[in-house]
Each structure stands twice: as C-alpha cells, then as structure tokens.
N, C-alpha and C positions, 0 to 999 in steps of 0.2 A: 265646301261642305255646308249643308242647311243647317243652321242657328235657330233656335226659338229663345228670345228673351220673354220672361213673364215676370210680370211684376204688379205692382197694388196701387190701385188709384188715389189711396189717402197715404204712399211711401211720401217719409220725413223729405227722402233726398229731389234737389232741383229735376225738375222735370226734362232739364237740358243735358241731365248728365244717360239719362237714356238716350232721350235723340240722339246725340252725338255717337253713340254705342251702337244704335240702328243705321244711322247713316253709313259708316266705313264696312259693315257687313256686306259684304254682297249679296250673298242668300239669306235673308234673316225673315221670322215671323214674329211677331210682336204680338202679345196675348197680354192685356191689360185686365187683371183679375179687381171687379167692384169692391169695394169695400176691406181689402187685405190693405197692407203696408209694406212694411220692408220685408216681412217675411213670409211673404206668397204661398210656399210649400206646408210653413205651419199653420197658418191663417183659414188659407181655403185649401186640404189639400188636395179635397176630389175636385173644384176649380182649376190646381196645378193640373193635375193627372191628366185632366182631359186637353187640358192644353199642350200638357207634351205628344201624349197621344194621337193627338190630332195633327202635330207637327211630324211626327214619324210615319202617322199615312200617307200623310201629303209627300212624304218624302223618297215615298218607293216608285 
C-alpha cells in the first residue's frame, strides 16, 4: 500500500526517527513541508493538502 509521510523541517523530533519510518516502508513518499514543525496539517495546511494529493495521483 503507498504511504506518504509529511512532516516539517523545523519538527522538535530527531530527524532519525523519520528515517527509520521511511526506510521499512516499501512504498513510501516523503513530503518535507519548509518551515512547519510537528504539526504539518495545522501549520501549512494547503502545503499538507497538496502533498497528499499529490501522493494519491501518483498513486492511481
């Protein structure tokens, strides 16, 4: 099943703890939204939107 992780380039949490999240996915897309933090959806949420969007095109 295709995964999109999206998340904020100034989030509190280690940066390894995404990798590690991206690596055991097998299909996974990773949307790294500028300037949000931990909470991506509320932060940027047209940044979010289109990054899921964009993963759900890619996906058909």
């Amino acid at each position: 099943m295709p995964v999109v992780v999206v998340d904020g380039d100034m989030d509190i949490r280690p940066r390894s703890a995404v990798d590690s999240l991206v690596r055991v996915l097998p299909q996974v897309r990773w949307v790294t939204l500028a300037g949000a933090g931990h909470l991506p959806w509320a932060e940027d949420p047209y940044g979010f939107r289109d990054a899921v969007m964009m993963a759900m095109t890619a996906a058909r």
